[in-house]
C-alpha positions in Angstrom: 18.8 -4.1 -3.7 16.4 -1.3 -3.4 13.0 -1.7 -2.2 11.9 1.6 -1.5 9.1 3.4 -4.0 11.0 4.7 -6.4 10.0 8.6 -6.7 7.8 8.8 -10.0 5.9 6.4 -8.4 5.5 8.1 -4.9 4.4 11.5 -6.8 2.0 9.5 -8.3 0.6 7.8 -4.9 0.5 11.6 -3.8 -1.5 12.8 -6.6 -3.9 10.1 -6.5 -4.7 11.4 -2.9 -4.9 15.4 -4.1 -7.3 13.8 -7.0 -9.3 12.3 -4.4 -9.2 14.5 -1.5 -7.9 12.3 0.5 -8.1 13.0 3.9 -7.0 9.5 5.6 -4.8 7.0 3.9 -3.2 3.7 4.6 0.1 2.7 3.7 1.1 -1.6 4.3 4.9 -1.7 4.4 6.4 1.5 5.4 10.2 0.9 5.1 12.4 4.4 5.7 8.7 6.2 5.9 9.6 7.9 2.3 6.1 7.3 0.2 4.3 8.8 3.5 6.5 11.2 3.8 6.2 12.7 -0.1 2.3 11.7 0.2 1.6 14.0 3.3 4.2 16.6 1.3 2.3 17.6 -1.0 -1.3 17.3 1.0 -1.6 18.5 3.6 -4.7 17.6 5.6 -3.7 14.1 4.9 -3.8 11.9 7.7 -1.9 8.4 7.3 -1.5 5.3 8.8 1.4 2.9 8.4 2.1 -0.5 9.1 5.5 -1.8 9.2 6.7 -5.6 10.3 9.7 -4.8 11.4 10.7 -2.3 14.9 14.6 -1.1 13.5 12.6 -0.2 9.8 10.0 1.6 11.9 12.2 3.6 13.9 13.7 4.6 11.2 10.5 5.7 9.4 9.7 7.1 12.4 12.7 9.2 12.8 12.8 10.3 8.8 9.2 11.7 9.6 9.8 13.7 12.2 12.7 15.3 10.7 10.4 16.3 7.8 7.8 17.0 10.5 4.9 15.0 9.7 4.3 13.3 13.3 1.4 14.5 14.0 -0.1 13.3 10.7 1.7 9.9 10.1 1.3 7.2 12.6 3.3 4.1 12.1 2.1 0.7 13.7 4.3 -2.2 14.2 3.6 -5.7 13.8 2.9 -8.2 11.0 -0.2 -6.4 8.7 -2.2 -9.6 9.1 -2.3 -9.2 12.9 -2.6 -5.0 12.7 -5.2 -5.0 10.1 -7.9 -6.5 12.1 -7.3 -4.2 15.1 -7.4 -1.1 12.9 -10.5 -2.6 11.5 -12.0 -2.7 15.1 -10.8 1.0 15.6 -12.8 1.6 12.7 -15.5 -0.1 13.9 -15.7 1.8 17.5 -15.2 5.1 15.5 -11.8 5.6 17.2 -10.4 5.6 12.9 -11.7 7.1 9.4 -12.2 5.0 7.0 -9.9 5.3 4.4 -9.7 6.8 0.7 -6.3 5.7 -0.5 -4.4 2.3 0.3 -0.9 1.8 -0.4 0.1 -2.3 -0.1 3.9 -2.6 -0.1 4.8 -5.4 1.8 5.1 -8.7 1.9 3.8 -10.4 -1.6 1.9 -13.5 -0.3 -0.4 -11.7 1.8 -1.1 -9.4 -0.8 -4.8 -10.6 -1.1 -5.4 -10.7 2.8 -4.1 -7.0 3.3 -6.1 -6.1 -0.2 -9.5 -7.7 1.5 -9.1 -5.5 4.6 -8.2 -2.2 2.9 -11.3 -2.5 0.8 -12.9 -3.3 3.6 -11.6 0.0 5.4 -12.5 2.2 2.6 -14.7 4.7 1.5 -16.5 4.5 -1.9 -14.4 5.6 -4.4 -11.2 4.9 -2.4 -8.2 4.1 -4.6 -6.3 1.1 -3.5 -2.7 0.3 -5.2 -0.5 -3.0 -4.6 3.1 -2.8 -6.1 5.1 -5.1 -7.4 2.4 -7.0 -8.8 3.9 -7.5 -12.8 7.5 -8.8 -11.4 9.6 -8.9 -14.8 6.8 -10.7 -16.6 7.3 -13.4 -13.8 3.5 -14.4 -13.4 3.0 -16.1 -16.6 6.2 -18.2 -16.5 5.6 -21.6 -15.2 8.9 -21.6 -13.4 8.6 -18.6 -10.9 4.8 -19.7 -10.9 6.0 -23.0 -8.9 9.0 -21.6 -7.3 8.6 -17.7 -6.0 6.3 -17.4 -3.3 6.4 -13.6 -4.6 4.9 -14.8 -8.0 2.3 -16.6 -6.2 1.4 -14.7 -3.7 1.2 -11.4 -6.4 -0.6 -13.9 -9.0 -3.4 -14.7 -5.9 -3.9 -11.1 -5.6 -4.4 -10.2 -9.0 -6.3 -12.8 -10.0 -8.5 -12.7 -7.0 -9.1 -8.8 -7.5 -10.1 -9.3 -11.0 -13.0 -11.5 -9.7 -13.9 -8.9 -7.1 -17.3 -7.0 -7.4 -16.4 -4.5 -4.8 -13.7 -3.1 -6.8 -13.0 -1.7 -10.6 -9.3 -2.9 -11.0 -6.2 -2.6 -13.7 -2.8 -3.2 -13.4 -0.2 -1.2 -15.3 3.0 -1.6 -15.9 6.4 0.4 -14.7 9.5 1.2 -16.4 11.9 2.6 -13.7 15.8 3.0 -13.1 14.8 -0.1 -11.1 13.2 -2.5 -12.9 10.3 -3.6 -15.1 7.3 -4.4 -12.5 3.9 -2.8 -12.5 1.1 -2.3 -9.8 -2.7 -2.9 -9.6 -4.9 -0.1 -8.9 -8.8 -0.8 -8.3 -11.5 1.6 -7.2 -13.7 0.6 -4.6 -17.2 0.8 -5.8 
């Protein structure tokens, strides 16, 4: 199965940045490093950081972006996003990090909320801040994946926790793809 952003999307992600003028992003689950990759592409003062859980994925990533040569703008950090987050949040802190104006949460779907709470807490004012794979087929209303996915759950915690969120404006839309049927939230930090 194929996880990667699929390459509407990733366009998309990249013109949400130009729209912006983003000049530091983050990205939570980096995979082969393509989404950076296509994000810095097509702006290119962009400066973005990427987490990724897992060293062979980040490697990789880390070897697809320096054959596009983007290393000196995309930085990939290894290690679970729960434990990274807070230490990028205390390079932010010491002013060793920009805050950021675009979030990109790909990873893991039951800390979808945690990694949501410290992006908007790493963000500028009028920072976008997407989570994929938030609609799932449909899956969060049905009482059977509610109970048994901990994807469902996990995605249902974050969207129903962001709705209740004055820090943010939120929607989530929905995706037709050569994938699948899914959908991500987008909110706006205020």
């Amino acid at each position: 199965m194929d996880i990667s952003a699929f390459p509407t999307q990733a366009k998309f992600m990249a013109l949400q940045c130009r729209l912006g003028n983003v000049q530091n992003a983050l990205e939570v689950g980096t995979l082969g490093g393509y989404t950076a990759i296509y994000i810095a592409s097509l702006n290119p003062e962009i400066k973005i950081v990427s987490i990724e859980i897992d060293p062979i994925s980040a490697e990789i990533a880390r070897e697809n972006i320096a054959a596009a040569g983007y290393t000196n703008r995309i930085e990939v950090l290894v290690g679970a996003a729960i434990e990274v987050l807070p230490q990028l949040q205390a390079r932010i802190d010491r002013g060793e990090q920009e805050r950021f104006g675009f979030t990109f949460i790909d990873a893991n779907k039951d800390g979808g909320w945690d990694y949501f709470d410290y992006a908007v807490k790493m963000s500028v004012s009028k920072a976008s801040i997407i989570v994929d794979n938030v609609v799932r087929a449909g899956a969060l209303v049905r009482e059977d994946f509610i109970k048994n996915d901990i994807d469902v759950q996990g995605s249902r915690r974050t969207v129903e926790n962001v709705g209740k969120d004055d820090r943010v404006d939120a929607v989530v839309l929905q995706t037709l793809s050569e994938k699948s049927y899914d959908g991500f939230l987008m909110a706006v930090v205020k």
